[in-house]
ZADO-1210 file (C-alpha; in nm, 4 decimals, padded with zeros to 6 digits):
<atoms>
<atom x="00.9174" y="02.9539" z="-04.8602" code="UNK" pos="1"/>
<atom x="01.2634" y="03.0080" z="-04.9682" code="UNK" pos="2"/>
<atom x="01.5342" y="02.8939" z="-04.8193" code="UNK" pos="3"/>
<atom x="01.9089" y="02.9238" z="-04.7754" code="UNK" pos="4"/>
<atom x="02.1951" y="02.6794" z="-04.6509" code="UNK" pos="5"/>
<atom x="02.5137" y="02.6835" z="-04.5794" code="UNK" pos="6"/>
<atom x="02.8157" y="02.6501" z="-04.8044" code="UNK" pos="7"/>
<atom x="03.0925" y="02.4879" z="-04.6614" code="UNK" pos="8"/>
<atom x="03.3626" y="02.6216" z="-04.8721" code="UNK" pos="9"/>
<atom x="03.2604" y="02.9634" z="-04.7091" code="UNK" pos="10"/>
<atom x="03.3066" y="02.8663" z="-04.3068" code="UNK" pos="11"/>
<atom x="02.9662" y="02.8383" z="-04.2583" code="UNK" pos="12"/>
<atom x="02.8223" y="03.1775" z="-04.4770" code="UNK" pos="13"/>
<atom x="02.4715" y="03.1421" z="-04.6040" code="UNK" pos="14"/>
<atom x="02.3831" y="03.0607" z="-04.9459" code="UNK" pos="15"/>
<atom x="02.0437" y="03.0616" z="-05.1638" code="UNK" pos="16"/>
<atom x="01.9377" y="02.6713" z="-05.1999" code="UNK" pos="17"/>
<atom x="01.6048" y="02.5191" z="-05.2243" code="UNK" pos="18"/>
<atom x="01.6655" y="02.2970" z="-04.9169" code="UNK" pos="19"/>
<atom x="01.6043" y="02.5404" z="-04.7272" code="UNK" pos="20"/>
<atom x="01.7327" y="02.6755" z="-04.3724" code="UNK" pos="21"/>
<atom x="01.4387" y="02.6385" z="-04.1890" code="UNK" pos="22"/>
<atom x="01.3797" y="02.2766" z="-04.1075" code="UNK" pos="23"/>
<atom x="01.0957" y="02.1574" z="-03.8250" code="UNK" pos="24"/>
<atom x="01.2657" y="02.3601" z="-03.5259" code="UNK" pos="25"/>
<atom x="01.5030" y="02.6208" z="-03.6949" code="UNK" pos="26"/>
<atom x="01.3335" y="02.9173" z="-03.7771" code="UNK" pos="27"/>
<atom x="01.4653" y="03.2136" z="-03.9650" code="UNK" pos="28"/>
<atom x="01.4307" y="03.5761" z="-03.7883" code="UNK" pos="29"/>
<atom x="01.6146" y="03.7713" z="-04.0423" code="UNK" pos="30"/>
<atom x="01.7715" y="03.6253" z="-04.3222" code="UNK" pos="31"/>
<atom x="02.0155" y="03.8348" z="-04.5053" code="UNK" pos="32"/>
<atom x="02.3855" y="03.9339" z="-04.4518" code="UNK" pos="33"/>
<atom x="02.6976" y="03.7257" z="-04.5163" code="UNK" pos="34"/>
<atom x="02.8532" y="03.7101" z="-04.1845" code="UNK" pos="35"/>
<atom x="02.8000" y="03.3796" z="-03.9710" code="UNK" pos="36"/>
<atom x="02.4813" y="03.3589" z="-03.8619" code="UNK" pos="37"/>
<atom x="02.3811" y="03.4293" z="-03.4777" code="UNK" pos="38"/>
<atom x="02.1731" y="03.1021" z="-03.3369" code="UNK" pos="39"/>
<atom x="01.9321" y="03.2110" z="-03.0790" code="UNK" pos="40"/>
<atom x="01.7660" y="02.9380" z="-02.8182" code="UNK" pos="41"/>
<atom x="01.4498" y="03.0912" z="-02.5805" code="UNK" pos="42"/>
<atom x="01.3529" y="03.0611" z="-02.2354" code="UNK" pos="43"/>
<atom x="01.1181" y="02.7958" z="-02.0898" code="UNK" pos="44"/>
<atom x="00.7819" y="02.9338" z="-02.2369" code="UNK" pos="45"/>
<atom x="00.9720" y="03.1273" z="-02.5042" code="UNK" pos="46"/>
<atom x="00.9800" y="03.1183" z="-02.8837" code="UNK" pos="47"/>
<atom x="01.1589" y="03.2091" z="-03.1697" code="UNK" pos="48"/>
<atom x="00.9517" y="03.4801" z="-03.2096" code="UNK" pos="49"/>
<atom x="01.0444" y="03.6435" z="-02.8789" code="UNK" pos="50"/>
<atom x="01.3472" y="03.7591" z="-03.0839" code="UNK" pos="51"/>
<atom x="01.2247" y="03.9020" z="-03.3685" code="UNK" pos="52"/>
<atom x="01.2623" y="04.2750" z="-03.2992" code="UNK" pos="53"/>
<atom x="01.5757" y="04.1636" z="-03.1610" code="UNK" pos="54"/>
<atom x="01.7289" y="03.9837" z="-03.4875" code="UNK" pos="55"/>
<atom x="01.5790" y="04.2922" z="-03.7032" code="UNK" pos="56"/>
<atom x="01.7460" y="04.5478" z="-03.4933" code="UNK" pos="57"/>
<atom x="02.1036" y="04.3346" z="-03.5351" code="UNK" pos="58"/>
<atom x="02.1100" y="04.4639" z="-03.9046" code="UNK" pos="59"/>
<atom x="02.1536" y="04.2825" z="-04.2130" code="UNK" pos="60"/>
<atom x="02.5141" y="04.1806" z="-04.1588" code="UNK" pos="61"/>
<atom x="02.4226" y="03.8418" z="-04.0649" code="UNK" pos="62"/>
<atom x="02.1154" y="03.5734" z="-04.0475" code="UNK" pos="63"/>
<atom x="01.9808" y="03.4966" z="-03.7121" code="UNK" pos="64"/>
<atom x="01.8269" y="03.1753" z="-03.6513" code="UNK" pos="65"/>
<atom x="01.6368" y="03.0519" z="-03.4105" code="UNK" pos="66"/>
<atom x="01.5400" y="02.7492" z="-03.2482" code="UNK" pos="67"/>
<atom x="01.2126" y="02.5675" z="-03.1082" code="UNK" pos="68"/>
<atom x="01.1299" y="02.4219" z="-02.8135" code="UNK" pos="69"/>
<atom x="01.2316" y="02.0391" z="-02.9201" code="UNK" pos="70"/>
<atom x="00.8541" y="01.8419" z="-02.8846" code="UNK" pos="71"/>
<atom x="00.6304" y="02.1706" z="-02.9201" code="UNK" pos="72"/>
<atom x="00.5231" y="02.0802" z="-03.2534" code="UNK" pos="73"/>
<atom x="00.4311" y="01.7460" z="-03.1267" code="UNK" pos="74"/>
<atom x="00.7628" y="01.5933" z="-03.3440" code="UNK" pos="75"/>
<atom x="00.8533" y="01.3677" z="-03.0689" code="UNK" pos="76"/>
<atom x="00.8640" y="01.3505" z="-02.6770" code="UNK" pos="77"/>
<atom x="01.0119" y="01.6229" z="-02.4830" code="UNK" pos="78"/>
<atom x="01.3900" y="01.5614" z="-02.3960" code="UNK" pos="79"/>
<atom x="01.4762" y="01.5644" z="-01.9859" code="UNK" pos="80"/>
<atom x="01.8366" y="01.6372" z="-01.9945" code="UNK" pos="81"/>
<atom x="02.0417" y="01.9433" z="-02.1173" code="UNK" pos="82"/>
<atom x="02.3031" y="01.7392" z="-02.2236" code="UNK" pos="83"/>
<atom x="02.1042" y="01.5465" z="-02.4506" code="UNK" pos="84"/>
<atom x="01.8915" y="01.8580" z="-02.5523" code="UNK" pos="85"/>
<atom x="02.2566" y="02.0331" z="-02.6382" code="UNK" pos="86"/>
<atom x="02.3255" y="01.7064" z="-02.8758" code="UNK" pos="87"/>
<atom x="01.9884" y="01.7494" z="-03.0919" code="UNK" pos="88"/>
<atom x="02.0184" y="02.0951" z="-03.1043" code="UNK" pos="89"/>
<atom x="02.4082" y="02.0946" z="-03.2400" code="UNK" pos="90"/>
<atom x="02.3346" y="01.8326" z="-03.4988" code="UNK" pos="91"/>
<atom x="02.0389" y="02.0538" z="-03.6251" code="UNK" pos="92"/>
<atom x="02.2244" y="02.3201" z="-03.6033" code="UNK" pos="93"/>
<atom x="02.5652" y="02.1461" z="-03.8372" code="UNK" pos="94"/>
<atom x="02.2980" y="02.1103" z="-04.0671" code="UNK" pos="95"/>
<atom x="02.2500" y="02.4400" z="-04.1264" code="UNK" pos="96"/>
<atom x="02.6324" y="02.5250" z="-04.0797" code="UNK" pos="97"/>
<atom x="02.8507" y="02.2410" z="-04.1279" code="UNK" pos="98"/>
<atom x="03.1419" y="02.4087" z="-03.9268" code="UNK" pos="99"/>
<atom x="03.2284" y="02.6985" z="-03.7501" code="UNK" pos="100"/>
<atom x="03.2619" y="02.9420" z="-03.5677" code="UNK" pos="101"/>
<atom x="02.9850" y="02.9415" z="-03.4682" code="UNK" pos="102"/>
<atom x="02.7847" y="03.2215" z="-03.2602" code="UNK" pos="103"/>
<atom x="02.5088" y="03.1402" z="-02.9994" code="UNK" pos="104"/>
<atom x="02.3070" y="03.3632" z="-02.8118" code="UNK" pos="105"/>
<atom x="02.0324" y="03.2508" z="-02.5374" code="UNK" pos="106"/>
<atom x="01.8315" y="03.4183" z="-02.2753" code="UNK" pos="107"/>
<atom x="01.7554" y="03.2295" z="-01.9449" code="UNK" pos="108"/>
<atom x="01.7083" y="02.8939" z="-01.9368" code="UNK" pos="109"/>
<atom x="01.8068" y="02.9112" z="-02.3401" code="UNK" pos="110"/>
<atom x="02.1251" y="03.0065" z="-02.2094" code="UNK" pos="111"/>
<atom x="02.2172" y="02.6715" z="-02.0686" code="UNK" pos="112"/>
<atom x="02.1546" y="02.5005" z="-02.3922" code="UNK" pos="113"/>
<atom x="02.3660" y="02.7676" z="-02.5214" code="UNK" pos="114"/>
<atom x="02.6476" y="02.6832" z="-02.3566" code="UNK" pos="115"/>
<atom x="02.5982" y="02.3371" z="-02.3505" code="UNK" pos="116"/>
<atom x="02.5545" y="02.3332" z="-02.7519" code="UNK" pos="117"/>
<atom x="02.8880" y="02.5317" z="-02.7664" code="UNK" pos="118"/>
<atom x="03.0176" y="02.2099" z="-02.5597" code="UNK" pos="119"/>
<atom x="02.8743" y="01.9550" z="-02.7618" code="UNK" pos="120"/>
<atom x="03.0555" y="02.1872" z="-03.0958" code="UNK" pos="121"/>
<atom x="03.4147" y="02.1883" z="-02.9146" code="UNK" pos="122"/>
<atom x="03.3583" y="01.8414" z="-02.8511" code="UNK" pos="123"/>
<atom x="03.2800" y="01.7533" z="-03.2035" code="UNK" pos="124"/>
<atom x="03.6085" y="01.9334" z="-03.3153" code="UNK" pos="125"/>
<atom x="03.4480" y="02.2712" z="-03.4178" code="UNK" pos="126"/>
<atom x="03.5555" y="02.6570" z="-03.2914" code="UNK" pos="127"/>
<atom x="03.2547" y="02.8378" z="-03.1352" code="UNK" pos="128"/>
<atom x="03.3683" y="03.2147" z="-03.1463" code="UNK" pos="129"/>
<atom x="03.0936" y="03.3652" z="-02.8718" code="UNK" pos="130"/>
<atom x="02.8462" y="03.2708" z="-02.6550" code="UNK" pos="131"/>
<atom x="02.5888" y="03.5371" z="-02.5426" code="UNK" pos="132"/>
<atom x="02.4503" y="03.4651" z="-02.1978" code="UNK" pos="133"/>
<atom x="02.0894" y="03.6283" z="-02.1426" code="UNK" pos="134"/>
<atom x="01.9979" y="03.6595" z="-01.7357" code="UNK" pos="135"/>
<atom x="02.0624" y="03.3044" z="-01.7114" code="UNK" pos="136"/>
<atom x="02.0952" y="03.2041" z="-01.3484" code="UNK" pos="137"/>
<atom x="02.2690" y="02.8321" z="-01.3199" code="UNK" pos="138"/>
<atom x="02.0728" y="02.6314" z="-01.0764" code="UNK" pos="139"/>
<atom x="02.0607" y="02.6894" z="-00.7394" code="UNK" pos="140"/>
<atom x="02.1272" y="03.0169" z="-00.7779" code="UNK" pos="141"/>
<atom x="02.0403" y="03.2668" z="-00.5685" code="UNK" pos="142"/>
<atom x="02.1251" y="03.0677" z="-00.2831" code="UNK" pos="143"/>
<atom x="01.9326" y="03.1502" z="00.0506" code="UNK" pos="144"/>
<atom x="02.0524" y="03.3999" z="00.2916" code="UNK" pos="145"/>
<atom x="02.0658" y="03.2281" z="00.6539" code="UNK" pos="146"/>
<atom x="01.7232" y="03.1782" z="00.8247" code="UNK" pos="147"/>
<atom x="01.8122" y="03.4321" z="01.1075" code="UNK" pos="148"/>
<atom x="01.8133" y="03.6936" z="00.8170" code="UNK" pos="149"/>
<atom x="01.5655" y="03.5562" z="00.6169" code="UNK" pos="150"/>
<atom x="01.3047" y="03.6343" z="00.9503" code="UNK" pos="151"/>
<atom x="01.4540" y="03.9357" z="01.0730" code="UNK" pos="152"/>
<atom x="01.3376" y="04.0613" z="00.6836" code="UNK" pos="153"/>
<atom x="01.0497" y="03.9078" z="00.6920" code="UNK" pos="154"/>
<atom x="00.9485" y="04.0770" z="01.0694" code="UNK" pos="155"/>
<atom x="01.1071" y="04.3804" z="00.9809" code="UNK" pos="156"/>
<atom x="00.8608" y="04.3957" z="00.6299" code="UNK" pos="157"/>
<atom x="00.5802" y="04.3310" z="00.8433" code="UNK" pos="158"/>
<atom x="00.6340" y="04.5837" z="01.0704" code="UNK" pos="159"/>
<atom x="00.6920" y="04.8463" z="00.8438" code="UNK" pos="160"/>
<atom x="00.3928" y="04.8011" z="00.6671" code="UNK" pos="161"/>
<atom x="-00.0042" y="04.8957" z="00.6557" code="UNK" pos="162"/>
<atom x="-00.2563" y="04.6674" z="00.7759" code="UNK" pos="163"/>
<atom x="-00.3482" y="04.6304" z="00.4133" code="UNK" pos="164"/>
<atom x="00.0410" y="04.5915" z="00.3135" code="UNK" pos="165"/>
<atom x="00.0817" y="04.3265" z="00.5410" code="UNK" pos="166"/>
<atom x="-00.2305" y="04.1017" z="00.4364" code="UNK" pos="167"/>
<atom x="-00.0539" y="04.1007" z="00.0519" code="UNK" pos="168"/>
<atom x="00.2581" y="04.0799" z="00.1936" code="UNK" pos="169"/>
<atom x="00.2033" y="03.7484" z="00.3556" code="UNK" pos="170"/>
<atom x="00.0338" y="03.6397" z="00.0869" code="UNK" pos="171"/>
<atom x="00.3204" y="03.6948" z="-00.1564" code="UNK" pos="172"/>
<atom x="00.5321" y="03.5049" z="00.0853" code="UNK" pos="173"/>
<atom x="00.2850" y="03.1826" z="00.0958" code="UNK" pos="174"/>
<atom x="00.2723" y="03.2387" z="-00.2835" code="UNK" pos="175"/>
<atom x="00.6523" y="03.2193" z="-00.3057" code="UNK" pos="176"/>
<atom x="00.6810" y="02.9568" z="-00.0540" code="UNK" pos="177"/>
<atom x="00.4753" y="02.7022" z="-00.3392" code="UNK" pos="178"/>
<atom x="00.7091" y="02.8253" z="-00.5659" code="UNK" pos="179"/>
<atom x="00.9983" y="02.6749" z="-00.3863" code="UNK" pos="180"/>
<atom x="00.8464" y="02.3804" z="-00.2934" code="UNK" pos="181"/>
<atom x="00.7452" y="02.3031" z="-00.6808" code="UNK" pos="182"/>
<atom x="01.0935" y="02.3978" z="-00.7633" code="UNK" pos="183"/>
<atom x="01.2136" y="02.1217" z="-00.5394" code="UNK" pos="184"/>
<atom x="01.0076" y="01.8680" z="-00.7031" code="UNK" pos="185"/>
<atom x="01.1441" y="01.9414" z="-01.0730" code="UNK" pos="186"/>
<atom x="00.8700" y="02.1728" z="-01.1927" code="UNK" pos="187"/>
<atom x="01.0132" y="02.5581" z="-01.1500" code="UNK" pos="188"/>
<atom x="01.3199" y="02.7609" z="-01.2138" code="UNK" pos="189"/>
<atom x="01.4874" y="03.0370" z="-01.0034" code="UNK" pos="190"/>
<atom x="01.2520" y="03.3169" z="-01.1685" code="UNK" pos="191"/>
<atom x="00.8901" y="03.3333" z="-01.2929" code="UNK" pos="192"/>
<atom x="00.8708" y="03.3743" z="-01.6702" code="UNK" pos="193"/>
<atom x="00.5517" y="03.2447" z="-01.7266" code="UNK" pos="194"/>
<atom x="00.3347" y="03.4678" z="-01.9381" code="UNK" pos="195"/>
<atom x="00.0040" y="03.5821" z="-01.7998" code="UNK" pos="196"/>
<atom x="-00.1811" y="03.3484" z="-01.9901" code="UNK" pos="197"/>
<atom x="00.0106" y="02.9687" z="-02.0098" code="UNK" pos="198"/>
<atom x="-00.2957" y="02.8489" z="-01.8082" code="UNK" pos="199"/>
<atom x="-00.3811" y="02.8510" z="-02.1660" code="UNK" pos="200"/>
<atom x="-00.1239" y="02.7195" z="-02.3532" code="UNK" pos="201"/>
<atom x="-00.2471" y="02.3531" z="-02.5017" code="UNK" pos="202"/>
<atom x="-00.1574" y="02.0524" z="-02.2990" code="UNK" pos="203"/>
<atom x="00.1605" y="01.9856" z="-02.4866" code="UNK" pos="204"/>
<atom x="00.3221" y="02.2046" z="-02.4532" code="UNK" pos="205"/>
<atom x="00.2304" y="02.2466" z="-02.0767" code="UNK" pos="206"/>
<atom x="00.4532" y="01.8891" z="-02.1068" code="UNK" pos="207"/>
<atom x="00.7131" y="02.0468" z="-02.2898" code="UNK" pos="208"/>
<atom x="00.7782" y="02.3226" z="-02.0459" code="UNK" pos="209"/>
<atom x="00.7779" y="02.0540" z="-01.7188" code="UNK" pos="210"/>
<atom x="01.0079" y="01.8899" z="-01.8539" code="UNK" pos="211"/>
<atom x="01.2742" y="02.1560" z="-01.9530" code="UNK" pos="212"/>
<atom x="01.1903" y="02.2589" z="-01.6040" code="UNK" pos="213"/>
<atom x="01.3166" y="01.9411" z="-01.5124" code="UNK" pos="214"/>
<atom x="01.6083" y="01.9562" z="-01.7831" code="UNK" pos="215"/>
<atom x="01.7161" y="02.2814" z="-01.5965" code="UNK" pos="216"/>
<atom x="01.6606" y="02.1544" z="-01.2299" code="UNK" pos="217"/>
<atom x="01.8741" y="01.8339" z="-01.3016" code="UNK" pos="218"/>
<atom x="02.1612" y="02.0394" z="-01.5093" code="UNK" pos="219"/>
<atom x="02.4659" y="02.0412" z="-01.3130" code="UNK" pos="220"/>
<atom x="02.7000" y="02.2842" z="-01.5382" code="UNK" pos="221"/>
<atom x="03.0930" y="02.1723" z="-01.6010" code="UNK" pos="222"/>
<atom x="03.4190" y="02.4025" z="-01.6732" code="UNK" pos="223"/>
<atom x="03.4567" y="02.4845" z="-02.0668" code="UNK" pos="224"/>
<atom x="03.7016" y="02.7001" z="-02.2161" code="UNK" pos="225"/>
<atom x="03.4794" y="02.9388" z="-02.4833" code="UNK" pos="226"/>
<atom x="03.3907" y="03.3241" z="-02.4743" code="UNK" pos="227"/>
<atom x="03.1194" y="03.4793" z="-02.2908" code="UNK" pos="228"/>
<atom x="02.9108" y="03.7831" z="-02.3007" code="UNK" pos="229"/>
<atom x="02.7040" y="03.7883" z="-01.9649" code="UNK" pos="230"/>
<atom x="02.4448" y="03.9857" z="-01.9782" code="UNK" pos="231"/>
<atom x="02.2496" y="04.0750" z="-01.6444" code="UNK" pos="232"/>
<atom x="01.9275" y="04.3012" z="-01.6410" code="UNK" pos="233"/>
<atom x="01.9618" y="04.5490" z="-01.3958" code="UNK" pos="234"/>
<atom x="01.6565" y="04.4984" z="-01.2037" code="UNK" pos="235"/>
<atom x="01.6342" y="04.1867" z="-01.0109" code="UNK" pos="236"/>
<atom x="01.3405" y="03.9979" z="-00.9036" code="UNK" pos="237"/>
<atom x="01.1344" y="04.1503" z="-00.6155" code="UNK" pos="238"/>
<atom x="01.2578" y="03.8393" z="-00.3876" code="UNK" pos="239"/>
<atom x="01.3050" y="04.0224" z="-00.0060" code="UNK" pos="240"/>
<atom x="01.5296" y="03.7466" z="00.1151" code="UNK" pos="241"/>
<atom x="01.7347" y="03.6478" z="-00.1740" code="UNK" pos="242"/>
<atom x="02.0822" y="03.8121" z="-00.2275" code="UNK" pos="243"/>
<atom x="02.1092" y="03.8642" z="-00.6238" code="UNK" pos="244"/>
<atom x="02.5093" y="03.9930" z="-00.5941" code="UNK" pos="245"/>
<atom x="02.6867" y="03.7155" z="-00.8460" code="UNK" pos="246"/>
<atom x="02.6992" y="03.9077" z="-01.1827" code="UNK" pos="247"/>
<atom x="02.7930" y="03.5872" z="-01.3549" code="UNK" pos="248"/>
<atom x="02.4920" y="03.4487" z="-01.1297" code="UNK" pos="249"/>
<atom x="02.6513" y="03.1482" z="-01.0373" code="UNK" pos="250"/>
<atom x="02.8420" y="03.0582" z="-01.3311" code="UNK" pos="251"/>
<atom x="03.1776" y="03.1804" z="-01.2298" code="UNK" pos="252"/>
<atom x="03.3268" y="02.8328" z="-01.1715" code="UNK" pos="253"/>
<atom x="03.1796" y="02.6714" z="-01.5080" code="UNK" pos="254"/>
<atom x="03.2948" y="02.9660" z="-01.7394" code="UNK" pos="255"/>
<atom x="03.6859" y="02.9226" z="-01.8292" code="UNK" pos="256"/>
<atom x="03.7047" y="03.1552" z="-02.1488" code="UNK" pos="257"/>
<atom x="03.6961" y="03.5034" z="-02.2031" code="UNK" pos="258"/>
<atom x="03.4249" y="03.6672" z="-02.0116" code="UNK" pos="259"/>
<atom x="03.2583" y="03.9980" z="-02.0723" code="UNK" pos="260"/>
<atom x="03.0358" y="04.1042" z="-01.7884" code="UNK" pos="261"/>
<atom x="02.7445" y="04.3891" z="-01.8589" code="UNK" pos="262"/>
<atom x="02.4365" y="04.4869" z="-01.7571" code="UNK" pos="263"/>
<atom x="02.1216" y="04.5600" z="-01.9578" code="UNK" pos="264"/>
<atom x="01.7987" y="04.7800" z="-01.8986" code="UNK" pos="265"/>
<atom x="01.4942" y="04.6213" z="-01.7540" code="UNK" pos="266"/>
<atom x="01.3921" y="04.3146" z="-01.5233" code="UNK" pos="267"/>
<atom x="01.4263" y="03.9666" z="-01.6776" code="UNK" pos="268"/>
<atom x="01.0821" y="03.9530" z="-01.8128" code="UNK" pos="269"/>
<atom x="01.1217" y="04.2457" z="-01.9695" code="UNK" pos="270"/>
<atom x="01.5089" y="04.2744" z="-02.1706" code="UNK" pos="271"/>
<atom x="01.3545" y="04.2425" z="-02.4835" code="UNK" pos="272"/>
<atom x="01.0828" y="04.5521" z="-02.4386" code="UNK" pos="273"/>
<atom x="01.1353" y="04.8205" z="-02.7199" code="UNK" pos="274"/>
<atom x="01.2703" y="05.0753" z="-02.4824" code="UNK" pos="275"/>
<atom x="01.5576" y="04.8326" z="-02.3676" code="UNK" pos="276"/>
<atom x="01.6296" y="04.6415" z="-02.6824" code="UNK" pos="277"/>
<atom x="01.9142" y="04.9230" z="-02.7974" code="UNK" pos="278"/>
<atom x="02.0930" y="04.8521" z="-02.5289" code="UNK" pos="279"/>
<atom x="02.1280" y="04.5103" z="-02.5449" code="UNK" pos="280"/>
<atom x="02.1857" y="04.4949" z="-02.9129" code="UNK" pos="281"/>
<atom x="02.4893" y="04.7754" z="-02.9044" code="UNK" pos="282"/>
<atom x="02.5938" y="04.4719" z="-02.5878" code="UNK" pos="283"/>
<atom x="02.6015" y="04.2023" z="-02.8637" code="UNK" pos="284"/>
<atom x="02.6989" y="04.3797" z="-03.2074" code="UNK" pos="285"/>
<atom x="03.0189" y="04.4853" z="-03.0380" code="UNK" pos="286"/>
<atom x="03.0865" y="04.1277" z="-02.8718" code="UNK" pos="287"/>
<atom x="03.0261" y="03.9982" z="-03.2093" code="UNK" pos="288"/>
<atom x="03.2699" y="04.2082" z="-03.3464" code="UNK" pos="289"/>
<atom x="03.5329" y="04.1923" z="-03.1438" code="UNK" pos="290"/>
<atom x="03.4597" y="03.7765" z="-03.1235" code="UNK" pos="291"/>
<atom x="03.5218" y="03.7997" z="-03.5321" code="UNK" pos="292"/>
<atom x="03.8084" y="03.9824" z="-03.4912" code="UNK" pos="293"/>
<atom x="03.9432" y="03.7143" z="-03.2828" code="UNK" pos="294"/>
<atom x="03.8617" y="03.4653" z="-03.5401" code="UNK" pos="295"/>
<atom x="03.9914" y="03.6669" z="-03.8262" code="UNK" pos="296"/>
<atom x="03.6951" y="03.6624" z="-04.0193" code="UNK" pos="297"/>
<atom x="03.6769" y="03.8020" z="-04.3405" code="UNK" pos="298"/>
<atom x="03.3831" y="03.8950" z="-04.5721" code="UNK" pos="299"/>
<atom x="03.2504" y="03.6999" z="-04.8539" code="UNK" pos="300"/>
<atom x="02.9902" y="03.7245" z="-05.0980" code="UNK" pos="301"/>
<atom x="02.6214" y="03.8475" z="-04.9995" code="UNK" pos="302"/>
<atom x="02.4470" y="03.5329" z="-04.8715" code="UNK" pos="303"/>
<atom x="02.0562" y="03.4557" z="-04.7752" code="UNK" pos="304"/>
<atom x="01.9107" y="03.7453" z="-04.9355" code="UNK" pos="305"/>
<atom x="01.5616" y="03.6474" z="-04.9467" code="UNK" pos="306"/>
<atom x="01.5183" y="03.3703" z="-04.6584" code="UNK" pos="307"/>
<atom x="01.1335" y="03.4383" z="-04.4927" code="UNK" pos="308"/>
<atom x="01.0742" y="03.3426" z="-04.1405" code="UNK" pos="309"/>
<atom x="00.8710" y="03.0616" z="-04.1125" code="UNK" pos="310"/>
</atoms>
C-alpha cells in the first residue's frame, strides 16, 4: 500500500513517504490534493467506508481521512468516555498532521468526537479551522414534551386511525417505549441508526458499539470557541411526541465560535444516499473554503498523489 505523511514545513500538506498515512484506525478515502486534509469520524455502527462516495465527490483538492471505531479491530478494549476517546483520536490524528489547522467533519454520534478532538487540538496549542457537525443531537436532546401533550397525541393518533392502524400503532409505541428505557440504562442514543442487519455484526464489535453508546450517554458537552457547520437533515425521525425544533439540536450553549446553520436532504439514516450527497457536499466545500480563507491558506505543491484506501 502506499502511503503519504505529513510534512511539517508545509502546515500539515500531505507528502509521498513510505510510512504511510494509514496506520491501524486511519484510513484513507481519497488521497490526492494538497490542501489540508478533511478528518472524518462515523456514527455508532458506522465506518470509514460510509464516506467514501462522500470523500470522492469532495474532489481532489484535498485527502480525506477517516477514522475507525477505536477496539473494532480487536487492538485494545473499547474506550467509555468521549473525552478520553477525543485524546486517542487527536494523537493519531498529529501523527498524520503534526499541526494545524486542522478540519474535522463527523456525522452523529462522530460528531461529538469531532468536537471534542477539536478541544483536545486547542488544548494542545493547535488552530482547528472548521468543524462539520453531521445531525448530531447532544444528549438529551429532544427533550420530552409535557405528559398532558404527550397523551392527548397519543389519544388523538388512536382515534384517528383504522382498527389495523391502531394495532401497529401501539405497537410502535411499546417498541419505542424499550427504546427509552435501554437508553436510560447506557445502551441507546436519541435516534436508531442501527443497520438492518447488526444482529449480525460479530460479538466485538456488538461491545464496541455499547460502549460508545455509553461514551455518548455519559458525554456532558462544555463551551469551546471553534467554527461550526451544523448540518440538520430535513426530515426528522417519525417520533409523534418529540418536538425536533433546535436546529443546533441542543448544542446552542456548548458552541461559542462561528456557527453556520443548514439543512440537508434526507432523514438521518439516509444524508449520505446518492440523491442527497450533492447537497451536502456543495454545504461543506463552501464552509471549507470560506474556513481557509479565514486561515489564509495558501497552496503548495501537489501532495498524496497515489495514497490507496486501505
Amino acid at each position: 500500500m502506499n502511503g503519504a505523511r505529513p510534512d511539517p514545513s508545509k502546515g500539515g500538506r500531505m507528502t509521498q513517504g513510505s510510512a504511510g498515512v494509514t496506520t491501524s484506525r486511519l484510513v484513507t478515502l481519497q488521497p490526492h490534493g494538497d490542501r489540508p486534509p478533511l478528518f472524518v469520524f462515523p456514527g455508532v455502527h458506522g465506518d470509514p467506508e460510509t464516506f467514501k462516495d462522500l470523500a470522492s465527490r469532495l474532489g481532489t483538492q484535498r485527502p480525506v481521512l477517516g477514522f475507525r471505531h477505536i477496539g473494532a479491530q480487536r487492538e485494545c478494549e473499547p474506550v467509555r468516555q468521549v473525552s478520553r476517546l477525543a485524546q486517542l483520536y487527536a494523537a493519531e490524528l498529529r501523527g498524520a498532521q503534526p499541526r494545524g489547522p486542522y478540519y474535522l467533519f463527523g456525522y452523529s454520534f462522530g460528531g461529538v468526537v469531532a468536537f471534542e478532538v477539536a478541544r483536545e487540538l486547542i488544548a494542545q496549542g493547535q488552530r482547528v479551522g472548521l468543524v462539520v457537525m453531521a445531525d448530531c443531537p447532544a444528549p438529551g436532546y429532544p427533550k420530552p414534551p409535557p405528559v398532558w401533550e404527550r397523551v392527548r397525541t397519543h389519544a388523538q393518533n388512536l382515534l384517528e386511525g383504522t382498527p389495523a392502524e391502531r394495532v401497529r400503532y401501539l405497537r410502535d409505541r411499546v417498541e419505542n417505549t424499550v427504546t427509552r428505557i435501554s437508553k436510560l440504562l447506557g445502551f441507546v442514543p436519541y435516534v436508531d441508526e442501527e443497520p438492518q442487519d447488526q444482529e449480525k455484526a460479530p460479538e466485538h464489535i456488538k461491545h464496541v458499539d455499547a460502549a460508545l453508546y455509553e461514551a455518548y450517554n455519559h458525554y456532558q458537552p462544555m463551551p469551546q470557541c471553534v467554527d461550526v457547520l451544523f448540518l440538520t437533515a430535513d426530515t426528522p425521525p417519525d417520533w409523534p411526541t418529540a418536538r425536533f425544533d433546535d436546529p443546533l439540536m441542543g448544542w446552542a450553549s456548548a458552541l461559542r465560535g462561528r456557527i453556520s446553520q443548514c439543512s440537508v436532504p434526507g432523514a438521518h439514516l439516509s444524508i449520505f444516499a446518492p440523491e442527497n450527497v450533492p447537497v451536502l457536499v456543495e454545504r461543506i466545500q463552501t464552509a471549507l473554503r470560506s474556513a481557509e480563507r479565514a486561515a489564509s491558506w495558501t497552496p503548495g505543491p501537489a501532495a498524496a498523489s497515489s495514497v490507496k484506501a486501505s
